[in-house]
Each structure stands twice: as structure tokens, then as C-alpha cells.
VOKOL-927316 format. One record per residue: residue number from 1; residue in three letters; x, y, z of N, C-alpha, C, O in turn. Coordinates in nm, 2 decimals, padded with zeros to 4 digits, m for minus. Each point is the difference from the previous one (the first is absolute). Layout:
REM residues N
  pos  code    n_xx    n_yy    n_zz   ca_xx   ca_yy   ca_zz    c_xx    c_yy    c_zz    o_xx    o_yy    o_zz
  NUM   ALA       X       Y       Z       X       Y       Z       X       Y       Z       X       Y       Z
...
END
This chain:
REM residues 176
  pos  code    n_xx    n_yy    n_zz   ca_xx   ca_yy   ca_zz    c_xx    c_yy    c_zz    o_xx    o_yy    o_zz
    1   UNK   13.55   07.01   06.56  m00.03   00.11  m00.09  m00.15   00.02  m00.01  m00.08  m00.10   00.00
    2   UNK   00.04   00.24  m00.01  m00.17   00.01   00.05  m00.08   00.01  m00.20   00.01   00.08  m00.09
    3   UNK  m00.07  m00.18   00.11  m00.05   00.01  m00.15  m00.09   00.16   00.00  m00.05   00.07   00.09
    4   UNK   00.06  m00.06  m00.24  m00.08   00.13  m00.03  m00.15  m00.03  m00.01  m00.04  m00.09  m00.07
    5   UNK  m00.03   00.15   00.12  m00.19   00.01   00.02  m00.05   00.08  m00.09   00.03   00.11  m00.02
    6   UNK  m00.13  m00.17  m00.03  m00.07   00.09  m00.07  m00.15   00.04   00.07  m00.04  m00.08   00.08
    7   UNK  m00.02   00.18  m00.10  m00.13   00.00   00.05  m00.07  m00.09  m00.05   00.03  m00.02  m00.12
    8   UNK  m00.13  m00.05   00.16  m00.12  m00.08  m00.01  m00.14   00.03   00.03  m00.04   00.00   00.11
    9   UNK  m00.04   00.03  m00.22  m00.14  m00.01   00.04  m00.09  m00.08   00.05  m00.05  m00.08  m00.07
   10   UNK   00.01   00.07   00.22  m00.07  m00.09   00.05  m00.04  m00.10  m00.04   00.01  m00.10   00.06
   11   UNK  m00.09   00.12  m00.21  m00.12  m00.05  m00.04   00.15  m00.08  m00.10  m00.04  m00.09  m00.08
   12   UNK   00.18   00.11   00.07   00.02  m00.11  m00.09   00.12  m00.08   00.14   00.09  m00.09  m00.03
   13   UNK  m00.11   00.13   00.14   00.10  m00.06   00.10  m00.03  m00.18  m00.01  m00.11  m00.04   00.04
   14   UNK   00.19  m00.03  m00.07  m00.03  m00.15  m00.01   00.15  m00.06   00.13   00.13   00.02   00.00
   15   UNK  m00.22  m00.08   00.07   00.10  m00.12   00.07  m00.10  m00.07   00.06  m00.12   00.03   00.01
   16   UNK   00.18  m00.17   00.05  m00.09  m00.09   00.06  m00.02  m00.02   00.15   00.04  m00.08   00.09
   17   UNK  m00.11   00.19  m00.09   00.00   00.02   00.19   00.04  m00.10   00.09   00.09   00.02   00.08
   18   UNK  m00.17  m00.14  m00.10   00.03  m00.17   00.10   00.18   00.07   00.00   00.07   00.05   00.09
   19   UNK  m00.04  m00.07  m00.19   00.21  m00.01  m00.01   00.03   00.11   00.00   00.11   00.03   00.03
   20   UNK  m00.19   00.04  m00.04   00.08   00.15   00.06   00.01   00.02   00.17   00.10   00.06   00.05
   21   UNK  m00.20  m00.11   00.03  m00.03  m00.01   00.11   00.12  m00.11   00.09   00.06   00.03   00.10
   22   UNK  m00.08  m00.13  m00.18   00.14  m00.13   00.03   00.08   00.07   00.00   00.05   00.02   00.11
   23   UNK   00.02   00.05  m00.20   00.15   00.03  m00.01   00.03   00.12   00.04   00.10   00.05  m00.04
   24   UNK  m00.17   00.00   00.15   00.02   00.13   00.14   00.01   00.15  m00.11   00.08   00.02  m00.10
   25   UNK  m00.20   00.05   00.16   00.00   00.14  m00.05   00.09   00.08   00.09   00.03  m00.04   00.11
   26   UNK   00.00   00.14  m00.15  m00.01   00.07   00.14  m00.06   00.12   00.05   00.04   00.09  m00.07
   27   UNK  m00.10  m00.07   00.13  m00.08   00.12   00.06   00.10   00.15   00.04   00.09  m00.02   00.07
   28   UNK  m00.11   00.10  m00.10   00.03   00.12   00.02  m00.08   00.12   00.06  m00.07   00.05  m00.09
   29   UNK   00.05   00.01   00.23  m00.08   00.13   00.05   00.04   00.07   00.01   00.12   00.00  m00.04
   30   UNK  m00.15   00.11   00.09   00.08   00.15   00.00   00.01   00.08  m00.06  m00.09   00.01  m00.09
   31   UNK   00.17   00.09   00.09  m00.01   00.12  m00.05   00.22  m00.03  m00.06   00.11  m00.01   00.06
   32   UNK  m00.13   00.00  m00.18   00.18  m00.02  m00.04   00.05   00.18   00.02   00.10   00.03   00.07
   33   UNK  m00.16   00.05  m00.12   00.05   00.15  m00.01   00.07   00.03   00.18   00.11   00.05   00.01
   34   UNK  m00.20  m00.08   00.09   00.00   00.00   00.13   00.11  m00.10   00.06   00.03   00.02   00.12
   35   UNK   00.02  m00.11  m00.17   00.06  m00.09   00.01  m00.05  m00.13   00.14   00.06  m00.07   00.08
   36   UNK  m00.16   00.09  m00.10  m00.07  m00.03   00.10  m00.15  m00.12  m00.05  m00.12   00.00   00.01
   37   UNK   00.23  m00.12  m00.06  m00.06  m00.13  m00.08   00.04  m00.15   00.09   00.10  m00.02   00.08
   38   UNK  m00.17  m00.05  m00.11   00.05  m00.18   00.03  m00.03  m00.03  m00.12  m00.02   00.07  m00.10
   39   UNK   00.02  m00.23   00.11  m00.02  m00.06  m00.08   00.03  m00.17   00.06   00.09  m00.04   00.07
   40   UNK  m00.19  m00.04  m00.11   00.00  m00.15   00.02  m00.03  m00.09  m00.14  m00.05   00.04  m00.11
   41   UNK   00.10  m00.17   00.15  m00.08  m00.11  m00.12  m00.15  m00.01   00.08  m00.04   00.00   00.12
   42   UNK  m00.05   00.01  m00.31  m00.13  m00.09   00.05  m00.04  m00.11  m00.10   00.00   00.00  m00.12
   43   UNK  m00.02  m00.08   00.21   00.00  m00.13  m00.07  m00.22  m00.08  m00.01  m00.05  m00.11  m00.03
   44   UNK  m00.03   00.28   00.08  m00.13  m00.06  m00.02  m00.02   00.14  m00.05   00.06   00.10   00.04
   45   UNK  m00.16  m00.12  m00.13  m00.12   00.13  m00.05  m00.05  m00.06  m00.08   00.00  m00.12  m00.01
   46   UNK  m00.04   00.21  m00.07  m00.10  m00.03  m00.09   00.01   00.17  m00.12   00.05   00.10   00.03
   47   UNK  m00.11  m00.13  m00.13   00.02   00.06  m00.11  m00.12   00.00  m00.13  m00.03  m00.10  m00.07
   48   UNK  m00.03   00.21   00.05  m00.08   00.04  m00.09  m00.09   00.09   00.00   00.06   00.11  m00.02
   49   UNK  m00.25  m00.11   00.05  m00.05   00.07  m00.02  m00.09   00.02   00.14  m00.05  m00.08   00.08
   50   UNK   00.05   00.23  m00.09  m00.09   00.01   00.15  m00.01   00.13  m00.04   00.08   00.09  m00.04
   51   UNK  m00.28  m00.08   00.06  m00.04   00.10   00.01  m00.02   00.08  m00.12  m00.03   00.12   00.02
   52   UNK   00.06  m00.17  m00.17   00.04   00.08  m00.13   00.13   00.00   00.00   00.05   00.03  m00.11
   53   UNK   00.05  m00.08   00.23   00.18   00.13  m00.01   00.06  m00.16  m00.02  m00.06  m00.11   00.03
   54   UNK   00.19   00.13  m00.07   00.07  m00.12   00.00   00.13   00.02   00.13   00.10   00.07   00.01
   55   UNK  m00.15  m00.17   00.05   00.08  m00.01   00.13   00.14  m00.10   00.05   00.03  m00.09  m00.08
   56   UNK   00.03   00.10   00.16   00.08  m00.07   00.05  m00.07  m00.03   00.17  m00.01   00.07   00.10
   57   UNK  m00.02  m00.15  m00.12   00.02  m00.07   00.22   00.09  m00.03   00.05   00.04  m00.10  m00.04
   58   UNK   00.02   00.15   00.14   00.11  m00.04   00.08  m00.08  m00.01   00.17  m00.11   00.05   00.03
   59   UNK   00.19  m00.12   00.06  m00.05  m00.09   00.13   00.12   00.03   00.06   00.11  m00.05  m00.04
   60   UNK  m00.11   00.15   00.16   00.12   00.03   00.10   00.00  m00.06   00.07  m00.12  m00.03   00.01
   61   UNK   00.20  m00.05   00.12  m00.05  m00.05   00.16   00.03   00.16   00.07   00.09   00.08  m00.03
   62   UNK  m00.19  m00.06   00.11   00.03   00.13   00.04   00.14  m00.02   00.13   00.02   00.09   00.07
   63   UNK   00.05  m00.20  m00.07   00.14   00.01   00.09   00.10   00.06  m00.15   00.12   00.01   00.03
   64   UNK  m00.15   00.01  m00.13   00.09   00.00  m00.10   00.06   00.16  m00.01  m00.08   00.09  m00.02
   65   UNK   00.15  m00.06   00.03   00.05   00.18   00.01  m00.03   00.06  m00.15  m00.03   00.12   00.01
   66   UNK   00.02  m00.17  m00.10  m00.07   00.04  m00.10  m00.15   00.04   00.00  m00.04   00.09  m00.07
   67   UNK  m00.03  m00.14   00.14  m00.12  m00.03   00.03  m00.04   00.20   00.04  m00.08   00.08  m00.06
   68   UNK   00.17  m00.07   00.17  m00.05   00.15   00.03   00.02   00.10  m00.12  m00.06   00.10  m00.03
   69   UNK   00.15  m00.14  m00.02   00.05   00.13  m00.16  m00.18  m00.01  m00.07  m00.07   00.09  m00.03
   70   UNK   00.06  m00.26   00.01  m00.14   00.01  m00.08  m00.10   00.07   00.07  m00.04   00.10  m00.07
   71   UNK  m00.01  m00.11   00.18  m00.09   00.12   00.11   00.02   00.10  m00.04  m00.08   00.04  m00.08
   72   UNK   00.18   00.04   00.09   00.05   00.13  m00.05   00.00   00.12  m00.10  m00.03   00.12  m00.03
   73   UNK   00.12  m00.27  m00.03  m00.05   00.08  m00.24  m00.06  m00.08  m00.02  m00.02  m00.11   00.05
   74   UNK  m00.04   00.20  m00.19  m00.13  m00.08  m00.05   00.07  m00.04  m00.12  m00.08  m00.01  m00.09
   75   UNK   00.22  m00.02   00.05   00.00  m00.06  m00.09   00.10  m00.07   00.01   00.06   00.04   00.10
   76   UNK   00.02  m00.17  m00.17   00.08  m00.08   00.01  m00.01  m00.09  m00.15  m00.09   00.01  m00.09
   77   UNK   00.21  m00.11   00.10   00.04  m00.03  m00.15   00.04  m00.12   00.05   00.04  m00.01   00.12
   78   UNK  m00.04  m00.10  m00.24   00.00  m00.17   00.00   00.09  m00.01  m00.11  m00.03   00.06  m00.11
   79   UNK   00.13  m00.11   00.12   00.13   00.00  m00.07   00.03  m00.14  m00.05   00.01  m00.09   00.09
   80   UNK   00.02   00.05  m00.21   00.04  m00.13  m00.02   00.16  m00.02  m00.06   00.06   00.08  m00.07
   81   UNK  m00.03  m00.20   00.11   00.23   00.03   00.00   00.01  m00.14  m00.11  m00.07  m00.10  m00.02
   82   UNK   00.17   00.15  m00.05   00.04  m00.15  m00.03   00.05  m00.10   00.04  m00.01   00.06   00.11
   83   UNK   00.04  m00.15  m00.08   00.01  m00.11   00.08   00.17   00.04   00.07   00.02   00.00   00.13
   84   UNK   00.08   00.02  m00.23   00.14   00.11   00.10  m00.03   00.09   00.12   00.08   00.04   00.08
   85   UNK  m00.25  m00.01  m00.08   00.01   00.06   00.11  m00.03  m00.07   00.13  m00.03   00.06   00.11
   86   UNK   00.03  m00.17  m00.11  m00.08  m00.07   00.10   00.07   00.02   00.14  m00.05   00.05   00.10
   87   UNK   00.16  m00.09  m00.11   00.11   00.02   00.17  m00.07   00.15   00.03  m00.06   00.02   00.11
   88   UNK   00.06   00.10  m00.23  m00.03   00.10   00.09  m00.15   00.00   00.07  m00.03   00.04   00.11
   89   UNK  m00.03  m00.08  m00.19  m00.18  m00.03   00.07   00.01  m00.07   00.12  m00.04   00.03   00.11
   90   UNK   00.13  m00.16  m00.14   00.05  m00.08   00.14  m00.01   00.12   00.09  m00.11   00.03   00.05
   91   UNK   00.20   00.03  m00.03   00.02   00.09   00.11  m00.12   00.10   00.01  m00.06   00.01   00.11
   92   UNK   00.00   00.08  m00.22  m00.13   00.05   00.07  m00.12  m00.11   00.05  m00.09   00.03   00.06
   93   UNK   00.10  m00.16  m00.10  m00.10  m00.08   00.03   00.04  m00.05   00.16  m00.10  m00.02   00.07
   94   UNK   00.21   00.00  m00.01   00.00  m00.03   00.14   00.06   00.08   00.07   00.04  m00.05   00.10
   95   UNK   00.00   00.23  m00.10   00.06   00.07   00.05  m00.13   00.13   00.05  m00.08   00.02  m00.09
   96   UNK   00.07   00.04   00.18  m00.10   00.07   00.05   00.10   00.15  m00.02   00.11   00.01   00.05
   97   UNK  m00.18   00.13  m00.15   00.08   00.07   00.06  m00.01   00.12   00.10   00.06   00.11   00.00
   98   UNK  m00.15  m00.16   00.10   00.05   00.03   00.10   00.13   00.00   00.12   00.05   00.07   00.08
   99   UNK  m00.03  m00.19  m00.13   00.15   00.00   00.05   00.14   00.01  m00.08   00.10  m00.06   00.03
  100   UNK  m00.11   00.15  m00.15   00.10   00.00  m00.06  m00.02   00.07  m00.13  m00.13   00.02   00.00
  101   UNK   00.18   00.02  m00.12  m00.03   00.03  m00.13   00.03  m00.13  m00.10   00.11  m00.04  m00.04
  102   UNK  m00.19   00.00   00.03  m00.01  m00.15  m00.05  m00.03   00.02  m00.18   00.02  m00.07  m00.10
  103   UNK  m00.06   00.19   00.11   00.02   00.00  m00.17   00.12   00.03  m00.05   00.05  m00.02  m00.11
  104   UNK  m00.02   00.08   00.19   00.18   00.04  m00.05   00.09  m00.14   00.01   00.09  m00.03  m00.08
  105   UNK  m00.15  m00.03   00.20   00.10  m00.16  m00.02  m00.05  m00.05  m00.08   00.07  m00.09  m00.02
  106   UNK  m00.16   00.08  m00.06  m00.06  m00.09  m00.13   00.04   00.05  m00.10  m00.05  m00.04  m00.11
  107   UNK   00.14   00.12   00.11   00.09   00.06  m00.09  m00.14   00.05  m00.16   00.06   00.00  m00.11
  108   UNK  m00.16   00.02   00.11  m00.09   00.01  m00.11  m00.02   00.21   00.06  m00.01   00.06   00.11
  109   UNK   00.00  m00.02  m00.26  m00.01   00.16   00.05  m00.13   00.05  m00.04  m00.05   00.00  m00.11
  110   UNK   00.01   00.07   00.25  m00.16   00.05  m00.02   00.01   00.14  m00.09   00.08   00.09   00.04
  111   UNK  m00.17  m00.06  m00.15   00.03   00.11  m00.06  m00.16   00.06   00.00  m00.10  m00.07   00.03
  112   UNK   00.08   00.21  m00.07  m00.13   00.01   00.00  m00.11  m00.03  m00.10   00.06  m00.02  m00.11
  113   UNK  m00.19   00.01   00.10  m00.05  m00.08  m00.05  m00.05   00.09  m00.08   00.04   00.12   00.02
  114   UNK  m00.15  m00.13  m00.14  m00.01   00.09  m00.16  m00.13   00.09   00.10  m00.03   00.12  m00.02
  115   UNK  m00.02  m00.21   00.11  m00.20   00.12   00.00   00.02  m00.03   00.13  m00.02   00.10   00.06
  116   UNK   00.04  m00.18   00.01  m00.01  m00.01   00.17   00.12   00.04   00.15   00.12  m00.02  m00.03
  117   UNK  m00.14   00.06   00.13   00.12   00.01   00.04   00.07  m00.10   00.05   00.12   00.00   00.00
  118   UNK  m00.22  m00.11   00.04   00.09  m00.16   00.00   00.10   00.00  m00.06   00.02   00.07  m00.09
  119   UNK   00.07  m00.14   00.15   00.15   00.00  m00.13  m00.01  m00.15  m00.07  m00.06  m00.09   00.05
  120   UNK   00.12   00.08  m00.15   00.06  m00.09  m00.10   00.03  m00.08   00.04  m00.04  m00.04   00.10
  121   UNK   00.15  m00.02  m00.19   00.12  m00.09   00.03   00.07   00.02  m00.15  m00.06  m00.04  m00.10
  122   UNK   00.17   00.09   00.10   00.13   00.01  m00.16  m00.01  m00.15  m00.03  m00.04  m00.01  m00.11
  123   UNK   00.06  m00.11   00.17   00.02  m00.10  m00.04  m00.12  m00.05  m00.05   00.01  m00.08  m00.09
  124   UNK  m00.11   00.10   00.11  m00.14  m00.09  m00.01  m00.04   00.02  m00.18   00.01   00.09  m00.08
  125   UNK  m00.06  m00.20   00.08  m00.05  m00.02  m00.14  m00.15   00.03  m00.02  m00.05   00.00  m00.11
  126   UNK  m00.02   00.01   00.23  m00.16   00.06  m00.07  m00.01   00.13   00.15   00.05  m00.02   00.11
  127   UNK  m00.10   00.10  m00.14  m00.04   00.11   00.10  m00.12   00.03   00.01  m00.05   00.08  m00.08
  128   UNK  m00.07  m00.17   00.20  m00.15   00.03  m00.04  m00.03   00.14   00.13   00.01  m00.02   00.12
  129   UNK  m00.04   00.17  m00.17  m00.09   00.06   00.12  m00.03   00.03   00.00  m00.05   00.07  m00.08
  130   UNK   00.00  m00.08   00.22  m00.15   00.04   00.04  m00.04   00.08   00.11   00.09   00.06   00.07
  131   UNK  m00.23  m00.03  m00.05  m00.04   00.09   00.10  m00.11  m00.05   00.06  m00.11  m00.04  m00.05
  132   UNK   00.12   00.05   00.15  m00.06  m00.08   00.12  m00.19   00.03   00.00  m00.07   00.10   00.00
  133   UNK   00.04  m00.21  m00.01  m00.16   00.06  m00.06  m00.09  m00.08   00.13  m00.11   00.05   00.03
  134   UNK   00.17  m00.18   00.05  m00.07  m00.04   00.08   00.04  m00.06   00.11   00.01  m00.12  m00.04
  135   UNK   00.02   00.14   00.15   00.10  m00.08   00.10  m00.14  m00.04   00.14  m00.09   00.07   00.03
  136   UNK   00.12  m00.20   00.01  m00.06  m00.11   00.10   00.07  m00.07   00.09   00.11  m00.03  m00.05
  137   UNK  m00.13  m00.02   00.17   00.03  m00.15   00.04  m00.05  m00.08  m00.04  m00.12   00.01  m00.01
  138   UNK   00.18  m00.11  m00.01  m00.05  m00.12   00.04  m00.08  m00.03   00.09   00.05   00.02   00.11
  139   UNK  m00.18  m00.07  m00.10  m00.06  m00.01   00.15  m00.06  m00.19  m00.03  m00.08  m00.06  m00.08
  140   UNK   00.17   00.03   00.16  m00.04  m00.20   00.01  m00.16  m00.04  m00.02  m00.04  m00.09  m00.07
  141   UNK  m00.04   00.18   00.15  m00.13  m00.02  m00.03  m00.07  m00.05  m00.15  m00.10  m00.05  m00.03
  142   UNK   00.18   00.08  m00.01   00.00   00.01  m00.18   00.02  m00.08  m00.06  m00.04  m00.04  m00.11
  143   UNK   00.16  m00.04   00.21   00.04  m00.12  m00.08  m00.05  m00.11  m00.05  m00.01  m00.09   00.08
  144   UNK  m00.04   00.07  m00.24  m00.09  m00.15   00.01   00.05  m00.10  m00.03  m00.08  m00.09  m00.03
  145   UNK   00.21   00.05   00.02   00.08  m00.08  m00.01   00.09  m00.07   00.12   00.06   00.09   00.05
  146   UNK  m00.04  m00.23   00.00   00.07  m00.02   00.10   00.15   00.05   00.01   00.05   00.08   00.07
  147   UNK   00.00  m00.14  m00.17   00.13   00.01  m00.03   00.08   00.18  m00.02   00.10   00.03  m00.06
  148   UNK  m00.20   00.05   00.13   00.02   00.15  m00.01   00.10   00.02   00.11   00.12   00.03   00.00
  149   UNK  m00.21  m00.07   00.11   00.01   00.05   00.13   00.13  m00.03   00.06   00.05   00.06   00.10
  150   UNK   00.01  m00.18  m00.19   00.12  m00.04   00.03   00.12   00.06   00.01   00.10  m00.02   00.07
  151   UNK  m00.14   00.12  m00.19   00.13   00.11  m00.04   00.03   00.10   00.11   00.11   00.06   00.00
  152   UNK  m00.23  m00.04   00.09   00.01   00.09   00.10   00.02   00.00   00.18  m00.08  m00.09   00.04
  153   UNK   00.15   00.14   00.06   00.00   00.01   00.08  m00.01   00.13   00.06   00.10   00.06   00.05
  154   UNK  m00.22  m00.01  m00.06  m00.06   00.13   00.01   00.09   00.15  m00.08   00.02   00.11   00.03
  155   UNK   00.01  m00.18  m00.10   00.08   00.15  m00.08  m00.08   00.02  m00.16   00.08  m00.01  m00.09
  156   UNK  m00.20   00.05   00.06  m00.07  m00.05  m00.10   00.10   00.12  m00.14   00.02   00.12   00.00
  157   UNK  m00.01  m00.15  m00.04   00.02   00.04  m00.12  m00.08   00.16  m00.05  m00.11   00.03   00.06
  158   UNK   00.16   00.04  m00.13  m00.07   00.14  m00.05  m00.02  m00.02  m00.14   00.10  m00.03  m00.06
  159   UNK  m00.18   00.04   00.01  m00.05  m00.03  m00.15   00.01   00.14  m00.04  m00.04   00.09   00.07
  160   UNK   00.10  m00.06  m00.20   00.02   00.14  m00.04  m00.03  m00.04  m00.17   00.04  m00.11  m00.06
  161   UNK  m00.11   00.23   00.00  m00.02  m00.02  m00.14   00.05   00.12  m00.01  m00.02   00.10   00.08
  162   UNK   00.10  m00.11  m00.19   00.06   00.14  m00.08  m00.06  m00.03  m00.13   00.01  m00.11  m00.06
  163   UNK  m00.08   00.23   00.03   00.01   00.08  m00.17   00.08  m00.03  m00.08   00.11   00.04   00.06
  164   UNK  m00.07  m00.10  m00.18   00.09  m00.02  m00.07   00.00   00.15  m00.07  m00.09   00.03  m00.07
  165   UNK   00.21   00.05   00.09  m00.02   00.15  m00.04   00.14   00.03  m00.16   00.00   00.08  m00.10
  166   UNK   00.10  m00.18   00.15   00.10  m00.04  m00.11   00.04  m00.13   00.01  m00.04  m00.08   00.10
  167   UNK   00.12   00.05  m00.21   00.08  m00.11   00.01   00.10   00.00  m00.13  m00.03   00.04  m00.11
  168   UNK   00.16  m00.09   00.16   00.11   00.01  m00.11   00.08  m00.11   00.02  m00.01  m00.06   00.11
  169   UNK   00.08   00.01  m00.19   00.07  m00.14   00.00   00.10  m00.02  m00.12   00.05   00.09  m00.08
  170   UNK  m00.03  m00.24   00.08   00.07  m00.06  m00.16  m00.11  m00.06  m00.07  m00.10  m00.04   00.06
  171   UNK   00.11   00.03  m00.19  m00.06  m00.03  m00.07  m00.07  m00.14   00.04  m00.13  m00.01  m00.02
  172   UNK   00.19  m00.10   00.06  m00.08  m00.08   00.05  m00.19   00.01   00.05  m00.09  m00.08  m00.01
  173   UNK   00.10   00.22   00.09  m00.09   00.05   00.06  m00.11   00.07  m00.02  m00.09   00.04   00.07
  174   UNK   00.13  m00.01  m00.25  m00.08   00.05  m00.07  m00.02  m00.04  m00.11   00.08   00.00  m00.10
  175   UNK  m00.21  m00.03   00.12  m00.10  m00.09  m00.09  m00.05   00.07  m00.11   00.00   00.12  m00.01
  176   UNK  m00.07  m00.21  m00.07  m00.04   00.03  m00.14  m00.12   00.07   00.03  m00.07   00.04  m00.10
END
């Protein structure tokens, strides 16, 4: 059953990023009106302030089919599930949908979202979105840490910052 969301204003959005991050977001690109969206788990970003705006970071491998929706639209949305949802994350987290409609087998339903055309998720308990304010590779050169390089075999990752432009959730998620 998809709990009811209320809007949330940024400035009172509270969760603990480190555990928000552990317990698999999911990413959503596209355009939902167009019907023409993906969606994957991400399990790295980062979260807060850039530039004055309050942001979300998400990190594509560009082999990821998601990856191109992000190129494309400039905006997309970070979804968090209750833990009932996990088998369905299971399946967007190791299913590519390129070869199949993998959100429809994850049995979770994409709906459209309050200010972006990213779509949702009915089931999800917080809805953060955003609009794409800065997208990069990764370039190794950069790397100043050993233990980086390891993660990679030439597929560097796409660093994307979205604008935090709404967010809506359960009350857990909105802070004092």
C-alpha cells in the first residue's frame, strides 16, 4: 500500500544521507508524460549544498541505460522505499532496461511527479526533484586517492548535480 506524501520544504527535508545512501535510492530520468523514462538503484551520491542551491549528486557508469535518459532530460528524481520494497529495487538494481521493462517486473508504479517530468514512484516514501544543474566525467587524472581507481575499468562514472526544486514524503522526512 503506497503511503500518503505530503510536500516538504527543502530547508525542513531531514534524513541521514550515510543510511539513506546504504539502503539503495532509486534514480529516475526521462520524461514520464512521454512515457519515455528508466530508472536504476544508486547506492553513491552525495547531498546538500552547491553553489547557494540545495542539491542531490548522483554518479551513472555510462554502460548504465539510464545513463542516456540523464544526457537527455535535464531533470530526474531520487526516491526512497520502505524496506517492503526491497525485492522490487532488487530487480531495478540488477536488471538493465534495455532488455526488457524491468519496472513493470518490479511490480512498483511510476506516476508523474508534482514540478518535474522525471516520474515518481506510488510506493516510495520520500520524492526528492530535481533539475540537472551540472553533469561531468569522471576523469582518473583526478584521482587522489589509491583505493579510487579500483572501482574502475575504464567506464568512469558521470557525476550529475540536480537542483533540489521539490520534495514530498512521510512525515518521517519532514523535519522540525
Amino acid at each position: 500500500m503506497a503511503a500518503k506524501l505530503s510536500p516538504i520544504g527543502v530547508d525542513k527535508l531531514t534524513l541521514r544521507p550515510v543510511q539513506a545512501w546504504n539502503d539503495w535510492l532509486l534514480l529516475a530520468a526521462g520524461d514520464f508524460a512521454a512515457k519515455k523514462y528508466n530508472a536504476m538503484v544508486v547506492g553513491w551520491g552525495s547531498m546538500g549544498v552547491m553553489w547557494g542551491r540545495p542539491f542531490v549528486q548522483v554518479v551513472v557508469r555510462p554502460t548504465r541505460h539510464t545513463q542516456g535518459f540523464m544526457q537527455r532530460y535535464d531533470t530526474f528524481t531520487v526516491c526512497a522505499f520502505p524496506a517492503a520494497c526491497r525485492p522490487a529495487l532488487n530487480v531495478l538494481g540488477t536488471k538493465s532496461g534495455r532488455d526488457g521493462d524491468k519496472i513493470a517486473e518490479s511490480g512498483l508504479t511510476p506516476v508523474a511527479s508534482r514540478s518535474v517530468a522525471a516520474p515518481s514512484f506510488k510506493e516510495a516514501d520520500l520524492v526528492i526533484e530535481c533539475r540537472t544543474i551540472y553533469a561531468a566525467q569522471f576523469d582518473p587524472k583526478h584521482f587522489l586517492a589509491d583505493f579510487i581507481a579500483g572501482n574502475y575499468k575504464n567506464d568512469y562514472h558521470w557525476s550529475y548535480f540536480g537542483e533540489i526544486v521539490a520534495a514530498c514524503g512521510v512525515a518521517k522526512y519532514a523535519g522540525a
